[in-house]
C-alpha positions in Angstrom: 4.7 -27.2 9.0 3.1 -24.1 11.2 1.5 -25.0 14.1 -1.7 -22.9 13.1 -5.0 -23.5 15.1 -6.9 -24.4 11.7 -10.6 -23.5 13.7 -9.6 -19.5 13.3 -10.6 -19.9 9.3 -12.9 -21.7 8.0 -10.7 -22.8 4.8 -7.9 -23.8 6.6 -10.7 -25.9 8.5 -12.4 -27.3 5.3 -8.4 -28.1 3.7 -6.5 -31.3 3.7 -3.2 -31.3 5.3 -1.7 -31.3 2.4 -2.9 -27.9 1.3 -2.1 -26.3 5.1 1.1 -27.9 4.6 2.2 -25.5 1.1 2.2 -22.2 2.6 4.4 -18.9 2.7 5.7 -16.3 4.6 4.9 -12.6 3.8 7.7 -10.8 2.5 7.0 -8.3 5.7 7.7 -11.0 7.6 4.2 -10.2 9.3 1.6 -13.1 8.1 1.4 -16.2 6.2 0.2 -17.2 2.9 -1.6 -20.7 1.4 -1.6 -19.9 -2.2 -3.8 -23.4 -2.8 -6.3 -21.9 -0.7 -5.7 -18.0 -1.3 -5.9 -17.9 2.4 -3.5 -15.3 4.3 -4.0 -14.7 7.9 -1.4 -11.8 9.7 0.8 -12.7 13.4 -1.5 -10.3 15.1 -4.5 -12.2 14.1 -3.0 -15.3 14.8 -2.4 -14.3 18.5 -5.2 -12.9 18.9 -4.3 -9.0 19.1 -6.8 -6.5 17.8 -5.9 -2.5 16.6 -8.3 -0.2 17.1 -7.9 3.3 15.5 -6.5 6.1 17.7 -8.9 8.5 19.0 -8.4 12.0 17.8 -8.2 14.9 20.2 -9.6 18.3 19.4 -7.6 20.9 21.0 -9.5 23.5 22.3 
C-alpha cells in the first residue's frame, strides 16, 4: 500500500480500501495509477509542487 493522503481526490476519498489498495506505478516512474478507479495523480502533485510556464523574454 502507498501512503497517499486520500483528501487530495475526491475518488480516492469516495473508494474502499480495497480499490486504493490495486494501484500502479507509471512507467515514467513519475505518478501512480488506480485502474478500478481510473484515477492517476503525478509525484509533484502528490507533494504539493506546482510548474508554472517560463516567462518569455523579448530581446530588444
Amino acid at each position: 500500500m502507498v501512503p497517499v493522503p486520500i483528501y487530495i481526490s475526491q475518488r480516492l476519498s469516495n473508494a474502499s480500501a480495497a480499490e486504493r489498495a490495486h494501484f500502479e506505478i507509471s512507467p515514467s516512474g513519475y505518478g501512480i495509477h488506480w485502474p478500478l478507479l481510473d484515477e492517476d495523480l503525478s509525484i509533484d502533485g502528490l507533494l504539493g509542487i506546482i510548474h508554472t510556464p517560463e516567462t518569455q523574454r523579448m530581446s530588444a
